[in-house]
C-alpha positions as CSV (number, residue, x, y, z in Angstrom):
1,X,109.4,120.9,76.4
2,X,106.4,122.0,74.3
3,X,104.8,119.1,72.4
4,X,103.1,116.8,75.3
5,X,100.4,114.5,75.9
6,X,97.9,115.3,78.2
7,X,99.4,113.5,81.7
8,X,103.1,114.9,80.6
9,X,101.5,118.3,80.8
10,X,99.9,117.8,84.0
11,X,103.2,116.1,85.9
12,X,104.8,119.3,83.9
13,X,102.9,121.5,85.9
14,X,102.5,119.7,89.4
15,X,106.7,119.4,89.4
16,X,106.3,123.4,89.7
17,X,103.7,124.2,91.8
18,X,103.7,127.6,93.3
19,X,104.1,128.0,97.3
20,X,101.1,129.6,99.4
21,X,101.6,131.4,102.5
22,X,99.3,130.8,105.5
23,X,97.4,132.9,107.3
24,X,94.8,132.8,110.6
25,X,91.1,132.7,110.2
26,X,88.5,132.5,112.7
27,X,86.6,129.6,112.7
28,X,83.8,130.9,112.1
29,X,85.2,131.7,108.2
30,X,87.0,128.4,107.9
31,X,84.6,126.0,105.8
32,X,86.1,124.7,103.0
33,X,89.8,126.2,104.1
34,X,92.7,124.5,104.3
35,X,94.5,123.3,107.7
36,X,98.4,125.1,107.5
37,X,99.6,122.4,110.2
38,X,98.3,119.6,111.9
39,X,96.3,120.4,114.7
40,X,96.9,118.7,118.4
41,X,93.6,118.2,120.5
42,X,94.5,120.7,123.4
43,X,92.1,118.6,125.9
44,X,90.5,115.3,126.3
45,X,86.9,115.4,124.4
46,X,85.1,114.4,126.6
47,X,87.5,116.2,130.0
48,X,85.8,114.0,132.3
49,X,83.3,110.6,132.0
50,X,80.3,111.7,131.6
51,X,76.3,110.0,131.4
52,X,75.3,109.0,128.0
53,X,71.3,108.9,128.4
54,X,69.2,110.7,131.3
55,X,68.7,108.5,134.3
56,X,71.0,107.2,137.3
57,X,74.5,106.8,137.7
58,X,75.0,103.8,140.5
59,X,78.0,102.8,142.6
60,X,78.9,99.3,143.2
61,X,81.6,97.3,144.1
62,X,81.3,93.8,143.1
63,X,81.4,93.0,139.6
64,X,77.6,92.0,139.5
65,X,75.3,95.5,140.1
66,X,72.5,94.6,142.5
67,X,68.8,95.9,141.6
68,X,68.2,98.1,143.9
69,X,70.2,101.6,144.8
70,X,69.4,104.4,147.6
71,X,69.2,107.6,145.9
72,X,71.2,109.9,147.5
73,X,71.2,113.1,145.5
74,X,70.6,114.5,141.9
75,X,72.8,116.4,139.6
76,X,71.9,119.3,137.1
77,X,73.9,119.5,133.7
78,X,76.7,122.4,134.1
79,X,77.1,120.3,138.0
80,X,81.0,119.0,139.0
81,X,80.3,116.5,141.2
82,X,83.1,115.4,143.7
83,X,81.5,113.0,146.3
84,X,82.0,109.2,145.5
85,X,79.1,107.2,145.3
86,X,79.6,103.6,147.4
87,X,78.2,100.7,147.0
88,X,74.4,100.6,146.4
89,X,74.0,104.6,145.6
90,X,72.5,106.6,143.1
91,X,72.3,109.6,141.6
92,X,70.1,111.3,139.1
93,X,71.8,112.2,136.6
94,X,71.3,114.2,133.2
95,X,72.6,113.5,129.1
96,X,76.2,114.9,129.1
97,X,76.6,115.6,132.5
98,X,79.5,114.5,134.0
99,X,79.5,112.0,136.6
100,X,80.7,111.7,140.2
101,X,83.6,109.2,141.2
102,X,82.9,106.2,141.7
103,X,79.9,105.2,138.8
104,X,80.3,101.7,137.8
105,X,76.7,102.6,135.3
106,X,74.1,105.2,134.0
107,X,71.1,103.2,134.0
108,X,68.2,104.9,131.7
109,X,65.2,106.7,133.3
110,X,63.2,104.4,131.0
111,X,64.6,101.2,132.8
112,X,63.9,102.2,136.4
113,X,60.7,103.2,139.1
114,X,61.4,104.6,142.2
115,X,59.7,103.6,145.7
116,X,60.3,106.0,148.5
117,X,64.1,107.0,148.8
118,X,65.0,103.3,147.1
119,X,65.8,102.9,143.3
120,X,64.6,99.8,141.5
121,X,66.6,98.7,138.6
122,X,64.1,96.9,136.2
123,X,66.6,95.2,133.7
124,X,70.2,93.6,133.8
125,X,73.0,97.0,134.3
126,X,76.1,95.9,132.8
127,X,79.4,97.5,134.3
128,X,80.7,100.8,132.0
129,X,77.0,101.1,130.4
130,X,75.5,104.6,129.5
131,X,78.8,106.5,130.1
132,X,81.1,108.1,127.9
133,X,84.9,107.9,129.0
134,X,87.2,110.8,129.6
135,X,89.0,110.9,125.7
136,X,86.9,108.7,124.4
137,X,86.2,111.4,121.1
138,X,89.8,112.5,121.5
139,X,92.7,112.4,124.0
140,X,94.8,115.1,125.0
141,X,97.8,115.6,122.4
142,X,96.5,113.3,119.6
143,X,96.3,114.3,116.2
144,X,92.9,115.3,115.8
145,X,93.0,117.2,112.3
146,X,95.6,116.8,109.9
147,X,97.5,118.9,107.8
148,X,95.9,120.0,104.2
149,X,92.5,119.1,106.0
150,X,90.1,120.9,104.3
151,X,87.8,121.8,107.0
152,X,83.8,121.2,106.9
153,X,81.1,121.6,109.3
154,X,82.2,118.5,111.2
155,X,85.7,120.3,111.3
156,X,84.5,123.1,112.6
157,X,82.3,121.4,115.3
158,X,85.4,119.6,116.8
159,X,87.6,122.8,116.9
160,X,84.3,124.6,118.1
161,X,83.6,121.6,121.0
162,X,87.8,122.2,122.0
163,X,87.4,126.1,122.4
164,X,89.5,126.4,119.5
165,X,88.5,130.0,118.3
166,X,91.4,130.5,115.4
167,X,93.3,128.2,112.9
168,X,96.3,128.6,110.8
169,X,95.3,128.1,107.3
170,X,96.8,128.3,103.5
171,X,95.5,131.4,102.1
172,X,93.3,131.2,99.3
173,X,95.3,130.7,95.8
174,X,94.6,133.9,93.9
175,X,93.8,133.8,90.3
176,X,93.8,136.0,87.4
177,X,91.9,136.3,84.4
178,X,92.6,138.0,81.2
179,X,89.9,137.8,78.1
180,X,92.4,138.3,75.1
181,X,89.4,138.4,72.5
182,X,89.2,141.8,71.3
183,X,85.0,141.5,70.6
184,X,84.5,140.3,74.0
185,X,82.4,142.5,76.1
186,X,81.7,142.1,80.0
187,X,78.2,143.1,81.7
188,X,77.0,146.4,82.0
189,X,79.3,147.7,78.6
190,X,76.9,148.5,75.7
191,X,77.0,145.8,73.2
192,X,77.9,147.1,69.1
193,X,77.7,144.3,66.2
194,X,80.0,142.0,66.0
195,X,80.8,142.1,69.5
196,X,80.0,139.0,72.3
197,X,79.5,138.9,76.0
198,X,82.1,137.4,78.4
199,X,80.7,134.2,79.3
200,X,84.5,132.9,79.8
201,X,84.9,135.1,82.6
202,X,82.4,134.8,84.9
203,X,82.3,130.7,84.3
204,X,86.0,131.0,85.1
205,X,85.7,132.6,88.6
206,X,82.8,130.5,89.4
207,X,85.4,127.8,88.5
208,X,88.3,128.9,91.0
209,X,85.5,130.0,93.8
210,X,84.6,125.9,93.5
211,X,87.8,124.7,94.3
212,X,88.9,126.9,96.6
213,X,90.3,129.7,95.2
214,X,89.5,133.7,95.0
215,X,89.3,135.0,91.1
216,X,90.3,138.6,90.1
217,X,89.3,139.6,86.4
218,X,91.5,142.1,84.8
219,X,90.0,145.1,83.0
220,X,91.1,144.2,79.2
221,X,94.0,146.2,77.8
222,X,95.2,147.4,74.2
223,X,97.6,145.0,73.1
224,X,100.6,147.4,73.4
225,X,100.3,147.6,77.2
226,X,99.4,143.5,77.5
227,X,102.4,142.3,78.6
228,X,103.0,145.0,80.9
229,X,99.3,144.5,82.6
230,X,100.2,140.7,83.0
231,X,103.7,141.5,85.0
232,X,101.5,144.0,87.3
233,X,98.7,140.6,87.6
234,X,101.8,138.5,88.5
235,X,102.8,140.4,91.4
236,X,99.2,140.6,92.8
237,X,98.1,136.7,92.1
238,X,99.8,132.7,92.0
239,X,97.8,131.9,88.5
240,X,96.9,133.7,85.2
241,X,94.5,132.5,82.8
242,X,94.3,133.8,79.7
243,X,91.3,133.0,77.5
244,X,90.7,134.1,74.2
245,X,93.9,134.6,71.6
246,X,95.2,131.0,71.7
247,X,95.3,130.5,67.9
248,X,95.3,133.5,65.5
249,X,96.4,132.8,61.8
250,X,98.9,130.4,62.8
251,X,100.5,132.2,66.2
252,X,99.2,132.8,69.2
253,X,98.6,135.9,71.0
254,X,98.5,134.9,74.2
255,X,101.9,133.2,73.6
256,X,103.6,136.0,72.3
257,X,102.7,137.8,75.6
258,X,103.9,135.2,77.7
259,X,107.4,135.2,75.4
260,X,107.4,139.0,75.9
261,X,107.4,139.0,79.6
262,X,110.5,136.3,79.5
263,X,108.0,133.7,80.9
264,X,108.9,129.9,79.7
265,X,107.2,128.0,77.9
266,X,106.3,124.7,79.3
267,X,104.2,123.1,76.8
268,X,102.1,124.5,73.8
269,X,99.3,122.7,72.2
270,X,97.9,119.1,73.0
271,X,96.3,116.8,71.1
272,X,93.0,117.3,72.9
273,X,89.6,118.5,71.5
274,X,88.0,120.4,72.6
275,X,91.1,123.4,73.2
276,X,94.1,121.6,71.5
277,X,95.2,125.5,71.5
278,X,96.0,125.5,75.0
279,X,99.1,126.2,76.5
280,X,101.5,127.3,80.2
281,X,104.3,128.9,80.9
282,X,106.1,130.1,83.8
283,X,107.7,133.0,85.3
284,X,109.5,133.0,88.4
285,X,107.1,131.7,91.1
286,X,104.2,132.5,88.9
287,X,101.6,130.0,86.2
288,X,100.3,131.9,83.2
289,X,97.9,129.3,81.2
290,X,96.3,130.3,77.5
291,X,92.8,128.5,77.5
292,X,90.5,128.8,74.5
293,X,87.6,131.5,74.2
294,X,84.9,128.9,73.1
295,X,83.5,128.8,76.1
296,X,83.3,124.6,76.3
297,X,86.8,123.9,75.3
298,X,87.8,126.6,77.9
299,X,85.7,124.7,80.7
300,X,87.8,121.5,80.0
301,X,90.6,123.1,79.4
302,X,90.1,124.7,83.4
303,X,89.5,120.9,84.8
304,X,92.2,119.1,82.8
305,X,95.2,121.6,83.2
306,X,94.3,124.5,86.1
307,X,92.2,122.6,88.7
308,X,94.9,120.1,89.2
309,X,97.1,123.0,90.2
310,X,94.7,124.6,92.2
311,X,94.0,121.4,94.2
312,X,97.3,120.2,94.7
313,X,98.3,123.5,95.7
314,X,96.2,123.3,99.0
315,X,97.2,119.9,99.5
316,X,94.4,118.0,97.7
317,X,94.0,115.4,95.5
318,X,95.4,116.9,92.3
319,X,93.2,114.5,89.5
320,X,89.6,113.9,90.1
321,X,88.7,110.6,90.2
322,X,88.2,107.8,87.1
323,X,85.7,105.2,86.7
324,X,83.9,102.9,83.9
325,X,79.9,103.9,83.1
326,X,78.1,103.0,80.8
327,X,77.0,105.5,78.1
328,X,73.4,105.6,77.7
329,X,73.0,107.2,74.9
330,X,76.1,107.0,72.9
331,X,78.7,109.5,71.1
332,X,78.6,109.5,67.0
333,X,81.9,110.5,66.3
334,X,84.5,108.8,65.8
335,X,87.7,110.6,67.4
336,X,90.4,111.4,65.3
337,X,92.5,112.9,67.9
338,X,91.8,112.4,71.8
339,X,88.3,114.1,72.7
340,X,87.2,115.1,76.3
341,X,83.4,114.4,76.3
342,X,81.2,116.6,78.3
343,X,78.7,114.3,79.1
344,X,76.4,113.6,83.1
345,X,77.5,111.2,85.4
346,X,75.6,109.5,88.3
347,X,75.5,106.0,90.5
348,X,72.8,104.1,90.0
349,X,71.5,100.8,90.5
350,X,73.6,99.4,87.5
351,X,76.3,101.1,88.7
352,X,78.4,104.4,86.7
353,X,76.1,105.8,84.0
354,X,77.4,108.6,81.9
355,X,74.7,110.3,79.4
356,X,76.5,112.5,76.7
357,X,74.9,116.0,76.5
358,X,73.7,118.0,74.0
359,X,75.5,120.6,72.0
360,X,79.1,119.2,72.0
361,X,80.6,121.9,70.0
362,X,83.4,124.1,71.4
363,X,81.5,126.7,71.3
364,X,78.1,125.9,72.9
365,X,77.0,126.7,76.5
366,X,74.6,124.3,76.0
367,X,76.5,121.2,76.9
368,X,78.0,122.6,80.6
369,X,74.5,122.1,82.0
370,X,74.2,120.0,84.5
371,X,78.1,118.6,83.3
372,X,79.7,117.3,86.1
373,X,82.3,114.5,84.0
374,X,84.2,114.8,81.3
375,X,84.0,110.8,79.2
376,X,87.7,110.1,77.8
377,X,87.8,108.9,74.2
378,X,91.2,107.6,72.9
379,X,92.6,108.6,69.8
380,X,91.3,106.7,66.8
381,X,88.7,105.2,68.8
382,X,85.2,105.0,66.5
383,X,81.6,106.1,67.2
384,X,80.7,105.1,70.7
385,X,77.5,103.3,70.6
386,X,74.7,103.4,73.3
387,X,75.6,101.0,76.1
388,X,78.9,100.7,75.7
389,X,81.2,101.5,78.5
390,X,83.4,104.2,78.9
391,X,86.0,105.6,81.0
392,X,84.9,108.8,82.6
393,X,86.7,111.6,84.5
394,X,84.3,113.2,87.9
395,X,84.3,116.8,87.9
């Protein structure tokens, strides 16, 4: 299975995904991690009913509440209280304290005056006003995060407001990257003619950092000890990417290498531009992917083949969403084979719009800025004029 489309590649590689193991991080370090097992709410939230504004909590006993209460105490936040009001007391009462048997209401500060030991009630108290009910956020033993959660700051303040101090997590996927470009120099290496700095590199682990994942970058190697360097990455990551050496003189480096490590091939070169030279193969447990060294075709090569994996993975989504916009400015081209658009995308008044940016060659840096959709072009399909619509892929 070499030759695909696009979407057989991508089913290709989400039938094999490799397995993470889990691991316990405080929550403190849990943003953006991934929930290992569904997480049980150990208490109710809140324990007991508490007052929802500042003012009184009253007793009654028939189902109309009088206007008038004796005040008969007052309770600080951090207070348990245990005597019952009856019928016709009050208590003062703060936001989020809890409240003493008995409350039928919490009527607000705001809504009452005081004369002598008596409290006057200046507006109609419905029964169950002002107080939050024991579970009422969440009840003891339900299901309060899920598993493949990915945890944000409202995460974090539930497992925070349950005394939840630790959670069992995926571990990060671990990814490596190999620059196979003999003329490609990272930072700090003096630069000779004819040389280039990694761009592909960096952009790459920025990549992986974004969805989730921790990047190690390989220290290039003569091409003798290659294959050997990429069994040593195997056993220390779940993903290789290889950019660079995807197409030389009618082979493929990076393919050899994979071939020479008994890796298999699962599909070689799709009809895509940019990166039609793009290709995956497996060994045992382990994803090796050849991506392009022009530094745009390798960012779409990432999103349409190594970000699914890395999503899905984790539990996520594994394609990013699709919708129609409408192309502002246009693309004047016509596609010969599929092409992958790099191109803005925002909602607006209108609805989608998608503006194509500059500097569309594989090549050029130029058109990743501020490129946050990819716009889909069919095969065979002419120049796209301003206005039209288009289907477009969210990064």
């Amino acid at each position: 299975m070499q030759h695909l489309s696009l979407e057989q590649a991508q089913q290709a590689l989400l039938a094999i995904l490799p397995k993470l193991k889990t691991e316990p991080v405080a929550i403190a370090d849990a943003l953006g991690r991934v929930l290992a097992s569904d997480l049980a709410a150990p208490r109710s939230l809140p324990a007991s009913e508490q007052s929802a504004v500042d003012g009184y909590a009253v007793g009654c006993s028939t189902s109309t509440i009088p206007g008038s209460f004796r005040m008969v105490g007052r309770y600080r936040l951090g207070d348990s209280p245990e005597q019952p009001l009856q019928h016709n007391e009050a208590v003062e009462v703060k936001t989020g304290g809890n409240l003493p048997p008995g409350t039928c209401a919490v009527v607000p500060r705001e809504k009452t005056r005081c004369d002598s030991d008596m409290l006057l009630v200046e507006e109609m108290v419905k029964p169950g006003q002002n107080i939050k009910s024991q579970g009422e956020d969440f009840c003891r033993g339900e299901i309060m995060l899920g598993e493949y959660t990915q945890l944000d700051a409202g995460s974090i303040a539930l497992l925070a407001a349950m005394g939840i101090e630790t959670v069992p997590v995926y571990r990060r996927p671990r990814i490596g990257i190999v620059n196979l470009a003999p003329n490609v120099v990272p930072a700090g290496i003096p630069i000779r003619p004819g040389q280039t700095r990694d761009s592909n590199g960096p952009m790459l682990t920025a990549l992986v950092q974004q969805h989730g994942g921790t990047a190690v970058i390989a220290a290039n190697a003569p091409n003798r000890e290659m294959a050997s360097r990429l069994l040593e990455l195997l056993e220390e990551v779940d993903i290789v990417i290889c950019t660079g050496g995807s197409y030389t003189e009618n082979s493929s480096d990076a393919r050899e290498f994979f071939t020479a490590i008994g890796a298999r091939v699962l599909y070689w070169d799709i009809a895509i531009q940019p990166g039609s030279h793009t290709g995956a193969a497996r060994l045992d447990s382990g994803l090796l992917f050849s991506l392009s060294g022009n530094p745009a075709a390798c960012f779409v090569g990432y999103h349409v083949f190594v970000a699914p994996v890395i999503r899905a993975m984790q539990g996520q989504a594994a394609m990013p969403k699709r919708v129609i916009a409408r192309c502002i400015n246009g693309f004047g081209k016509a596609a010969n084979s599929r092409r992958l658009v790099r191109a803005r995308a925002w909602y607006g008044n209108s609805g989608w719009e998608a503006e194509v940016l500059p500097g569309q060659k594989p090549s050029m840096i130029r058109s990743l800025l501020q490129c946050n959709a990819l716009i889909d072009i069919a095969a065979g399909s002419p120049a796209v004029p301003a206005g039209s619509s288009v289907e477009v892929m969210l990064l």
